[in-house]
KOLPA-442897 format. One record per residue: y, z, x of N, C-alpha, C in turn; residue in one letter. Coordinates in steps of 0.02 Angstrom, whole numbers. Layout:
<recs>
REC     n_Y     n_Z     n_X    ca_Y    ca_Z    ca_X     c_Y     c_Z     c_X  residuo
REC       Y       Z       X       Y       Z       X       Y       Z       X        a
...
</recs>
This chain:
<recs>
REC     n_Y     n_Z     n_X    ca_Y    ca_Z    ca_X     c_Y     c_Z     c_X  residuo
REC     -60       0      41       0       0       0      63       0      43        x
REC      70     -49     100     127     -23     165     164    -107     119        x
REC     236     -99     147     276    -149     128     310    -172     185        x
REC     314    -244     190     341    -275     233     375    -327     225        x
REC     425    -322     248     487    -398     244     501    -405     313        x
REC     490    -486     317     486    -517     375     546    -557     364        x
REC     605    -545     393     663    -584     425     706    -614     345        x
REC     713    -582     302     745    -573     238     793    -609     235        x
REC     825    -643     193     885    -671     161     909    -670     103        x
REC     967    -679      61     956    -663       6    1035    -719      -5        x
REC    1046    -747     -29    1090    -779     -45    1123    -796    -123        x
REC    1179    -791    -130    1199    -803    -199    1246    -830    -218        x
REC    1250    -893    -263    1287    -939    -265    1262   -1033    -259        x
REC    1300   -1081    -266    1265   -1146    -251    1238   -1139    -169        x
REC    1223   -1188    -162    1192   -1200     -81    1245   -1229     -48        x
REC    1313   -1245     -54    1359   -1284     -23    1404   -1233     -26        x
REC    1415   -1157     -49    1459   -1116     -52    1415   -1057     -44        x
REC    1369   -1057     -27    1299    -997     -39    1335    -919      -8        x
REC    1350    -873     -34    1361    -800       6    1292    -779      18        x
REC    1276    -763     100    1212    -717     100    1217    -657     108        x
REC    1218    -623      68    1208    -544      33    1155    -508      72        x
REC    1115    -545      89    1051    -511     141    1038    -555     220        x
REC    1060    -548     264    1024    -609     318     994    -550     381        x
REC     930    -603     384     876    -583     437     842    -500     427        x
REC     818    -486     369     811    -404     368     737    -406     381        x
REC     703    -372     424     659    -360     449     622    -284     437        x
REC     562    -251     411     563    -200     404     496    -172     407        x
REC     461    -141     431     387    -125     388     386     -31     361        x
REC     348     -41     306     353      32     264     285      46     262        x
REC     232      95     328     173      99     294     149     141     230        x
REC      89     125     215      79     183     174      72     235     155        x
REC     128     276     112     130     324     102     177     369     133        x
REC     230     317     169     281     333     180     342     326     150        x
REC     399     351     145     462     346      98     511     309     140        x
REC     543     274     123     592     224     157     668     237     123        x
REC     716     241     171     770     237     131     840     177     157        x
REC     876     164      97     912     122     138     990     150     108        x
REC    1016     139     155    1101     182     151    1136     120     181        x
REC    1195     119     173    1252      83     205    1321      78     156        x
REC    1379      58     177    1440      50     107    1418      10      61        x
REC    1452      18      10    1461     -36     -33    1467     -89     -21        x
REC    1416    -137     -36    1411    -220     -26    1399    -253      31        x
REC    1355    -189      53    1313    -207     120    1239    -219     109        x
REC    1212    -250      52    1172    -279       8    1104    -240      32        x
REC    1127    -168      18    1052    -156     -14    1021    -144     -67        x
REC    1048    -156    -122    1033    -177    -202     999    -216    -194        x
REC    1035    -295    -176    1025    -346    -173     919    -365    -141        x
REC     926    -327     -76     856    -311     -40     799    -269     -89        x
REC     842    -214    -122     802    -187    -165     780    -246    -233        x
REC     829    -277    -256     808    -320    -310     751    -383    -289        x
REC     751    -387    -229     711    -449    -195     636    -439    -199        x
REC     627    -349    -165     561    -321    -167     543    -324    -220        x
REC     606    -306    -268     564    -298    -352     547    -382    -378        x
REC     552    -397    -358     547    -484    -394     592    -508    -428        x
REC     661    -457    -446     697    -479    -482     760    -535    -448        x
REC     757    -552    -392     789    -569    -333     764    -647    -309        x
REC     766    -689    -310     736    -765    -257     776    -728    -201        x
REC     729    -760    -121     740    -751     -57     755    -809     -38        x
REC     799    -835       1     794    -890      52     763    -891     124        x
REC     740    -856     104     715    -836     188     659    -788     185        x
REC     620    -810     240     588    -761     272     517    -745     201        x
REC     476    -671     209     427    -671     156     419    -589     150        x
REC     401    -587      93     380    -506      81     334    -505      60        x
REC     297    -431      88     195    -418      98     207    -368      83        x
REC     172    -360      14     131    -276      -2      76    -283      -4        x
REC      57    -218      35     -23    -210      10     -65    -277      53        x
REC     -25    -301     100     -85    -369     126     -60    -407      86        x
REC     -22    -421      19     -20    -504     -27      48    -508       4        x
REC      63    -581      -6     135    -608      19     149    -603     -60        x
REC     214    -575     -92     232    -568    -158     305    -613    -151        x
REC     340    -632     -97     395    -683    -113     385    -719     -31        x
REC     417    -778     -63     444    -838     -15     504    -861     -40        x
REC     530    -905     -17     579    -953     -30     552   -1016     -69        x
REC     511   -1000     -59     474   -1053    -107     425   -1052    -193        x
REC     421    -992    -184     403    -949    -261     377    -861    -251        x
REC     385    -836    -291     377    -773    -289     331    -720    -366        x
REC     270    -698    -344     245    -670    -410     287    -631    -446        x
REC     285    -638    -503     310    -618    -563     327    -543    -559        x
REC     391    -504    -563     400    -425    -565     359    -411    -607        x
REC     309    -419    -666     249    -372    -695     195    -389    -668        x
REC     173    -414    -600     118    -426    -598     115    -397    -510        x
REC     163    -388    -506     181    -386    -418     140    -293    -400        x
REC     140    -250    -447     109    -202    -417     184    -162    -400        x
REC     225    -179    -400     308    -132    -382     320    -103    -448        x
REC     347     -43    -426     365      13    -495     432      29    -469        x
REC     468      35    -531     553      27    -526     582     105    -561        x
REC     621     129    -519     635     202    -567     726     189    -568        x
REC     774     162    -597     853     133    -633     877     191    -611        x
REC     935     171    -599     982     225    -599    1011     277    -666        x
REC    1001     257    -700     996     254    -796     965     296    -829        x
REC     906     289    -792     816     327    -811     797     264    -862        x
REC     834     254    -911     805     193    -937     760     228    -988        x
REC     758     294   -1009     719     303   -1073     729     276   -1128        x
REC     690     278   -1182     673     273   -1259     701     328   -1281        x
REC     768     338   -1296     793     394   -1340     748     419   -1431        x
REC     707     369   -1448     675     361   -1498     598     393   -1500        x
REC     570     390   -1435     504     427   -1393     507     483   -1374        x
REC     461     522   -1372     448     585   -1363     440     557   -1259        x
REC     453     642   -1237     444     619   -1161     348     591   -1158        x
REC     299     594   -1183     245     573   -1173     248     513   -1199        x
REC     270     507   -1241     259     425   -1260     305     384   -1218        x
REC     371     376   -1185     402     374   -1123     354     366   -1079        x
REC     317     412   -1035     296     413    -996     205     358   -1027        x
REC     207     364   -1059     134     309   -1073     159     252   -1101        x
REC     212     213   -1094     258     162   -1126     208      96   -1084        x
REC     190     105   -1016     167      65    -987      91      53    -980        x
REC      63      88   -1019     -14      99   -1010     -64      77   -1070        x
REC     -18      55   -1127     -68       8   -1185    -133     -34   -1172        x
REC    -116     -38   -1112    -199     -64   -1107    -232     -29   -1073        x
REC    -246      33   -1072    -288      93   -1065    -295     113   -1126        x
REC    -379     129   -1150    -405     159   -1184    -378     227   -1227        x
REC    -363     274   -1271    -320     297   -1264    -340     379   -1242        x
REC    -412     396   -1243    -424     443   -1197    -402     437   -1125        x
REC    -395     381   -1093    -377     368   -1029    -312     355   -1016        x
REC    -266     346   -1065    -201     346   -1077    -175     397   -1077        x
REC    -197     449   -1126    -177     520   -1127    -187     557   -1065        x
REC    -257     572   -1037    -266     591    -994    -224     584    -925        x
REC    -207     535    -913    -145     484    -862     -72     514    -871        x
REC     -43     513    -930      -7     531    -963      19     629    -962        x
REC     -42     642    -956     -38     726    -932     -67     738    -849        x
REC     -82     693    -812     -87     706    -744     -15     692    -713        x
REC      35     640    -743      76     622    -705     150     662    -738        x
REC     141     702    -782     187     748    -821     167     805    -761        x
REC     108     827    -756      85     912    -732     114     873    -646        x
REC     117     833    -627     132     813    -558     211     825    -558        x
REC     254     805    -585     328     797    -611     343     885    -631        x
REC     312     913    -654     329     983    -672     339     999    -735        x
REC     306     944    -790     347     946    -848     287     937    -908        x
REC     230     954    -888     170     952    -935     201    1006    -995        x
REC     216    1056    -989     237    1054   -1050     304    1040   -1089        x
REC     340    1007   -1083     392     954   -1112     369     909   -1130        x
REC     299     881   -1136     273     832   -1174     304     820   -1232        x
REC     310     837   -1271     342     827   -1351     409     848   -1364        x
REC     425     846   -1305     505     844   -1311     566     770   -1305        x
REC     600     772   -1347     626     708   -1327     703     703   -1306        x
REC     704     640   -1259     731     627   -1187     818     680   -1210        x
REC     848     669   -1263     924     715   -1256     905     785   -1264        x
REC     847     824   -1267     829     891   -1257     802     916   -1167        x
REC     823     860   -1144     809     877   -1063     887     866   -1009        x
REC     884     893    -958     930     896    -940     915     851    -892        x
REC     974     829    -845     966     746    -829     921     743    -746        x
REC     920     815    -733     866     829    -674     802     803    -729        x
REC     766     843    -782     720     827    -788     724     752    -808        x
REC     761     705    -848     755     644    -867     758     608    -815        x
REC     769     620    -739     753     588    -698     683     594    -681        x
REC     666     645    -676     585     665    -671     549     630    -739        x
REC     569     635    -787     532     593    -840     519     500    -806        x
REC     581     485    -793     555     410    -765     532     389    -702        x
REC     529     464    -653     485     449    -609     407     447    -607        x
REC     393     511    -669     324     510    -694     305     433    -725        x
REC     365     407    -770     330     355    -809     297     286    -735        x
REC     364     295    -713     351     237    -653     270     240    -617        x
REC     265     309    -599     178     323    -571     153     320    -612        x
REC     164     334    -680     108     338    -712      56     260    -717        x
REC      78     192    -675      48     152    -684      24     123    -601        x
REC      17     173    -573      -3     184    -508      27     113    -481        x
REC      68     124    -445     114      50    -425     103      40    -355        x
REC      78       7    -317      61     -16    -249     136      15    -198        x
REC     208      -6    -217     268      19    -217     306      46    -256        x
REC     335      86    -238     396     111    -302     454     125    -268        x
REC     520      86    -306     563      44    -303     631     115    -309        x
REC     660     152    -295     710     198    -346     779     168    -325        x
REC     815     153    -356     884     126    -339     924     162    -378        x
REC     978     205    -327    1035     273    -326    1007     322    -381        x
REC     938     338    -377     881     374    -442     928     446    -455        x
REC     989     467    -408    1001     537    -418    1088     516    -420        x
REC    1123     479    -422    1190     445    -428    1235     492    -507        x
REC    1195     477    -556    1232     533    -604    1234     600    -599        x
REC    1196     644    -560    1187     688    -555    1231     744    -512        x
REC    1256     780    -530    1296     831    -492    1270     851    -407        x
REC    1328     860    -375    1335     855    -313    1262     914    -271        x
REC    1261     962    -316    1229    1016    -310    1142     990    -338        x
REC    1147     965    -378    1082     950    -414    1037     880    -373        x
REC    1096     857    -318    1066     779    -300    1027     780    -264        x
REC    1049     844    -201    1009     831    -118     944     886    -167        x
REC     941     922    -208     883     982    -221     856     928    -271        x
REC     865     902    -318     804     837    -338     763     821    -295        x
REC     801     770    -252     776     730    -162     718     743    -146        x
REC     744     850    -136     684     862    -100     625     867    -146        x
REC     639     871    -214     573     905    -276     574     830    -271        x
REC     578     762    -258     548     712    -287     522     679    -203        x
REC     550     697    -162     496     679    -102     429     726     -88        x
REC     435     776    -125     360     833    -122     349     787    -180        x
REC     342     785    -246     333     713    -278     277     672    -284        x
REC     314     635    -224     310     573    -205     252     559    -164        x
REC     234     628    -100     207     636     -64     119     662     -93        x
REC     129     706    -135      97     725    -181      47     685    -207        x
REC      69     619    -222      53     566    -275      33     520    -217        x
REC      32     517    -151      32     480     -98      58     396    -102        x
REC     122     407    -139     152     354    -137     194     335    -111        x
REC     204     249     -75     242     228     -27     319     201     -81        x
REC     369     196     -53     429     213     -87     487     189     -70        x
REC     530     146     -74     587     138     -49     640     153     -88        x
REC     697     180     -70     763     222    -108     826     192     -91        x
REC     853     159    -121     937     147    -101     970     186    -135        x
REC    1015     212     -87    1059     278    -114    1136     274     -44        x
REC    1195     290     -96    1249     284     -30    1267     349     -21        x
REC    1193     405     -57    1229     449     -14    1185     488      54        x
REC    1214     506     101    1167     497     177    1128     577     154        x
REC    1147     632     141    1121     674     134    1029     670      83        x
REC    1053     638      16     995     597      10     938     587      39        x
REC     991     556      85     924     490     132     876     545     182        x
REC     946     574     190     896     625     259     856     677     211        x
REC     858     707     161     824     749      92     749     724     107        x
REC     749     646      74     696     631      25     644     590      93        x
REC     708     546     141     648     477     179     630     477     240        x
REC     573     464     251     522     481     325     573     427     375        x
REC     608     369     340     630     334     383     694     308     345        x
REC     740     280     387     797     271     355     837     202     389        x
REC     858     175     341     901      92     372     956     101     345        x
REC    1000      84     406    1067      98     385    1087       6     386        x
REC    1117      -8     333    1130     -99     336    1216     -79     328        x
REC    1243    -165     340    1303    -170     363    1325    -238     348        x
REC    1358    -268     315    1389    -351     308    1305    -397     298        x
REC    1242    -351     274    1195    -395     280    1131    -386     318        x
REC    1154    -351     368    1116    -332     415    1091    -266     420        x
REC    1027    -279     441     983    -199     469    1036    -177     527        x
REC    1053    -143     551    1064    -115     600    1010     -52     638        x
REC     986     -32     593     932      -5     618     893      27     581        x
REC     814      32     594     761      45     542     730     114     563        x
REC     737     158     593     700     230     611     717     310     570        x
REC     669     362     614     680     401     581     738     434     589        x
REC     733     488     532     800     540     525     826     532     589        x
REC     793     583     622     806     611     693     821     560     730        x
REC     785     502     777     821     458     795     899     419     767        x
REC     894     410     714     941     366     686    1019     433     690        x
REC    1002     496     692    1065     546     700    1067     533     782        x
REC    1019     553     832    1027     583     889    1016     504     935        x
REC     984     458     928     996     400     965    1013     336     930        x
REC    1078     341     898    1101     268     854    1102     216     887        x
REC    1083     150     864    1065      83     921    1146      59     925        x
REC    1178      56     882    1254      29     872    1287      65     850        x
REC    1340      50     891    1417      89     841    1425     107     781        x
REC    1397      56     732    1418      69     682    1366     111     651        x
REC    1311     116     673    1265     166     653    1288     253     675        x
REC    1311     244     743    1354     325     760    1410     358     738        x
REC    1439     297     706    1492     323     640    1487     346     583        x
REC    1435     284     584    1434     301     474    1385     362     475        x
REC    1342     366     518    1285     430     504    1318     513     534        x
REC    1324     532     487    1347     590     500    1421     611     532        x
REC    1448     669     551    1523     669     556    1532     659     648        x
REC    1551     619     681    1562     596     748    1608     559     756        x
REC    1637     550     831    1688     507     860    1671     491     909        x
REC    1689     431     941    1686     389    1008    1729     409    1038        x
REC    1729     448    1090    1779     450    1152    1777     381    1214        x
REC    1833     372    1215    1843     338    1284    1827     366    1335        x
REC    1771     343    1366    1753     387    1434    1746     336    1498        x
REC    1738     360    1585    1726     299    1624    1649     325    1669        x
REC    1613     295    1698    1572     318    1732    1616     320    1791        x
REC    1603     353    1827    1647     379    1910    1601     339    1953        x
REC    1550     388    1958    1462     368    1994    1433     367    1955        x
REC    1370     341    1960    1286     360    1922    1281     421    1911        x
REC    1309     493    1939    1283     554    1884    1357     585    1866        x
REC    1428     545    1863    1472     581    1832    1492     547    1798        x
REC    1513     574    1738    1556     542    1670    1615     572    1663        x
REC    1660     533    1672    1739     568    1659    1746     536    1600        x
REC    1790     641    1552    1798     587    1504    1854     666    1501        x
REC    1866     656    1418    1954     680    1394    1899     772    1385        x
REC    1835     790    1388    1832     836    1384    1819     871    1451        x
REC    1823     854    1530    1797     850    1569    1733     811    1613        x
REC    1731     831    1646    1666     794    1693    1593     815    1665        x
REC    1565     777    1643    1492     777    1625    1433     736    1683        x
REC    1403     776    1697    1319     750    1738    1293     728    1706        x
REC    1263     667    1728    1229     618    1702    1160     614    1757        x
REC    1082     619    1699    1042     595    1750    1027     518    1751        x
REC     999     484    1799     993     440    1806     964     382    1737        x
REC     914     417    1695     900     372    1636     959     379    1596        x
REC     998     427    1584    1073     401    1570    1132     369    1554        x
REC    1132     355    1626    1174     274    1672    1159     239    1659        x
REC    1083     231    1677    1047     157    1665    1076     121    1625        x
REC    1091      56    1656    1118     -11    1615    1198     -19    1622        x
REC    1236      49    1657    1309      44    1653    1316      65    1718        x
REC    1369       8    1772    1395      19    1824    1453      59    1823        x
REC    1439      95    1895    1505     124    1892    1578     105    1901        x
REC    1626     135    1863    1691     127    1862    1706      87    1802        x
REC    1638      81    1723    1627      37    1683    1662      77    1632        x
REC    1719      56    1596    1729      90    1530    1697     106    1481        x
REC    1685     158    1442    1620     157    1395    1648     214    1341        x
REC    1608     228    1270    1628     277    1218    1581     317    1213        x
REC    1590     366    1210    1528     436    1213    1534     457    1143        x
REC    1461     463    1102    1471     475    1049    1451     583    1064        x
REC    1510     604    1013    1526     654    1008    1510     684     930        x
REC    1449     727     914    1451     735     838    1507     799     837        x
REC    1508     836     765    1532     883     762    1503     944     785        x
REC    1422     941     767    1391     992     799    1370    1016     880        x
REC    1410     966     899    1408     978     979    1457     985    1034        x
REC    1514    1013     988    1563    1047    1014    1567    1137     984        x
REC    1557    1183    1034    1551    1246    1023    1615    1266    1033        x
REC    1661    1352     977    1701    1387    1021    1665    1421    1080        x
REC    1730    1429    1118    1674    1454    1204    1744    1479    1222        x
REC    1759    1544    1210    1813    1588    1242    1810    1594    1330        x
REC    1752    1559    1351    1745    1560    1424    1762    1480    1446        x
REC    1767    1458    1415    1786    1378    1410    1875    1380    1444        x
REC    1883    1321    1513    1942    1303    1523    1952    1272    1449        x
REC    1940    1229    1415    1946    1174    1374    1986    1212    1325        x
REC    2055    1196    1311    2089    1194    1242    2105    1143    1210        x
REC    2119    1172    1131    2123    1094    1068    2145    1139    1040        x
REC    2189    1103     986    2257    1120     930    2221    1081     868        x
REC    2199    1142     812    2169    1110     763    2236    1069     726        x
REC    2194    1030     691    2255     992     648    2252     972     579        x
REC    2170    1000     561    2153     985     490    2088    1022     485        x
REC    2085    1041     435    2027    1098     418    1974    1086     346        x
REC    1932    1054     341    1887    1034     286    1837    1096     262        x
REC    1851    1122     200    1818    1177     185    1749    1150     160        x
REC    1683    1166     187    1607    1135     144    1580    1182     125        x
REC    1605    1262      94    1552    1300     100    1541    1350     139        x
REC    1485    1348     158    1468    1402     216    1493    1367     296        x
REC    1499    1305     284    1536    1251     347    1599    1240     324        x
REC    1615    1225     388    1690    1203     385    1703    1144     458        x
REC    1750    1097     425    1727    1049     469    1782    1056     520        x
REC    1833    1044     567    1873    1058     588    1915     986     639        x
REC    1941     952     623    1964     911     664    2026     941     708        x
REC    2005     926     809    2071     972     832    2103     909     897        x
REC    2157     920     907    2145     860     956    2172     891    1035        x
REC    2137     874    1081    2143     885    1160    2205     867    1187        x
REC    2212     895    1265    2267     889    1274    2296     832    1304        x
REC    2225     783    1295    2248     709    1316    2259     694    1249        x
REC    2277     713    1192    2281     660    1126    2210     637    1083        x
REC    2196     643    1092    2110     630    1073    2091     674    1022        x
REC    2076     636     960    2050     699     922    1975     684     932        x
REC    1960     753     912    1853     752     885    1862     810     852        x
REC    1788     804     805    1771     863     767    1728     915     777        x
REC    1736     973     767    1688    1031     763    1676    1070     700        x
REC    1611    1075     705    1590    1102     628    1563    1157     665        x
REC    1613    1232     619    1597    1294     634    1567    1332     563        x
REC    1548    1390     568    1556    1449     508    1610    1456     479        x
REC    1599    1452     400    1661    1457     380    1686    1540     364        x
REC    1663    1575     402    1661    1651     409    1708    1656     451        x
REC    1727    1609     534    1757    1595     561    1825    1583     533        x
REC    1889    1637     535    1955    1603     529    1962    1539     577        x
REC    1992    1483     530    2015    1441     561    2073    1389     529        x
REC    2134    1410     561    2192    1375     550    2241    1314     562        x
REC    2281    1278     542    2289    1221     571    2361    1220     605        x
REC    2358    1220     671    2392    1255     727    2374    1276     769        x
REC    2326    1313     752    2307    1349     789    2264    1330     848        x
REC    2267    1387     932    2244    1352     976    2180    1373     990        x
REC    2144    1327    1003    2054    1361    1010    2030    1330    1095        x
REC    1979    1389    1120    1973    1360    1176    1885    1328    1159        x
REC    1834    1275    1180    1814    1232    1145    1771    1224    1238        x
REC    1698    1186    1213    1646    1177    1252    1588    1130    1214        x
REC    1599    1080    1262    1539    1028    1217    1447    1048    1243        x
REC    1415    1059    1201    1347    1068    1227    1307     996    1190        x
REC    1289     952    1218    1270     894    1187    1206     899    1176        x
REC    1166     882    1107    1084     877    1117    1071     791    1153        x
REC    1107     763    1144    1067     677    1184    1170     651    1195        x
REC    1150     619    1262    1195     570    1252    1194     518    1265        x
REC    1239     488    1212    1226     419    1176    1307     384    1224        x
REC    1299     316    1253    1352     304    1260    1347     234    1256        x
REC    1401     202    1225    1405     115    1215    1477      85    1261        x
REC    1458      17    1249    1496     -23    1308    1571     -24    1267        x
REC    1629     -24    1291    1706     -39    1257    1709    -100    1240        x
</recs>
């Protein structure tokens, strides 16, 4: 049940004016893993998501579930026959159906001992075996999302499709779904792909994560890589809160940059001569206060999250970056802090 798209396109419009919405996307999802895809708005991963589902023609390239090729550019099996299960941003219930008849909407051609039975395995999986006979405006919109994730399994789908599945849902209720629908998901040992623009989400619910851009993959790995070794720029921006400093290599093990001199070991360097201009990616979490620290910064804006607080301050070369402290921590904007970077990886790209 692994999914694969080999070198993707997606185009829309005549062929003499064609916009491609998708070019060259490359990906594999084995089985029983969760996939997610993030990027801005109209960086076509709808578009990728609608392709897998069949609802999409490709110009390019082919997509394999399960071992079958299910699209070409040249024809593509039918979205009811393809084995992909789709969970709307909507939920898409039967306001008229009880949540069991909802959730067995897709199973008429099962017997109806074997219908029912199906019907209460994939409710007691969801958490909601007894809400059976409840209908969809007597649930709250956590569970009516869980109602159309049950219905979607309930027809055991080779893939399942969720596009922005937690988007109506309160800020508080989105990332704690995520995680109750990737235990889920996992549960049910089903393979999964999720478009969602929001990153917290992504990192919640998916074993792996693609961040796209004007069309493009920019990169296909996990959580952890895709935070701590981004392949491109634009992946060390958009993922999580960070800045590029202007920095220079001196030698092979020193890095001058606006926070001081950093050692560099030799796998490092690799690939950048010295005296080469370059940007050091800097997250928020890897700048510490350090009262033993030469290093001072003049905060200049203060983002309250909670138990975090994000803190943008800028150095005394001009340079801002961020630090995310305790928000137990007074912290004012003016005010002078003395500041120490402890880096977990560093990442540095060419100017």
């Amino acid at each position: 049940m692994s999914l694969q798209l080999e070198n993707i396109a997606v185009e829309y419009g005549k062929a003499s004016h064609a916009h491609r919405a998708v070019d060259g996307v490359s990906l594999h999802l084995p089985t029983g893993e969760i996939g997610a895809l993030i990027g801005p708005s109209g960086c076509g991963k709808s578009s990728l998501l609608r392709a897998v589902a069949g609802l999409q023609a490709i110009a390019q390239g082919q997509i394999v579930s399960s071992g079958q090729t299910i699209s070409t550019p040249e024809g593509m099996t039918p979205p009811e026959v393809r084995g992909v299960g789709m969970v709307f941003q909507d939920y898409a219930l039967f306001p008229h159906m009880s949540i069991a008849r909802n959730v067995g909407f897709g199973l008429a051609h099962l017997p109806r001992a074997e219908r029912q039975a199906r019907i209460g395995e994939v409710l007691q999986l969801v958490g909601l075996a007894d809400l059976a006979g409840r209908m969809p405006h007597e649930l709250s919109g956590g569970q009516q999302q869980r109602v159309a994730l049950a219905r979607a399994l309930a027809r055991k789908p080779s893939v399942l499709l969720l596009d922005e599945p937690f988007s109506s849902l309160d800020a508080a209720m989105r990332e704690k779904l995520a995680q109750e629908v990737r235990v889920i998901l996992k549960a049910a040992g089903c393979t999964a792909l999720v478009v969602t623009h929001d990153q917290d989400e992504a990192f919640a619910i998916a074993d792996r994560i693609g961040v796209m851009q004007a069309g493009h993959l920019e990169q296909w790995d996990s959580p952890y890589q895709l935070y701590h070794q981004p392949a491109t720029r634009f992946v060390a921006e958009f993922v999580g809160d960070a800045v590029l400093l202007p920095v220079q290599l001196q030698t092979p093990r020193v890095l001058q940059t606006p926070l001081g001199e950093l050692a560099l070991t030799p796998e490092q360097s690799a690939g950048h001569a010295p005296g080469a201009a370059l940007q050091l990616l800097l997250r928020a979490d890897e700048l510490v206060l350090d009262a033993a620290s030469p290093l001072q910064a003049t905060i200049t804006q203060v983002q309250f999250r909670g138990s975090l607080q994000l803190c943008t301050l800028q150095l005394p070369t001009g340079h801002a970056v961020l630090l995310q402290s305790s928000s137990a921590i007074a912290m004012r904007v003016g005010q002078s802090v003395t500041i120490a970077a402890r880096l977990n990886s560093l990442v540095l790209f060419s100017s």
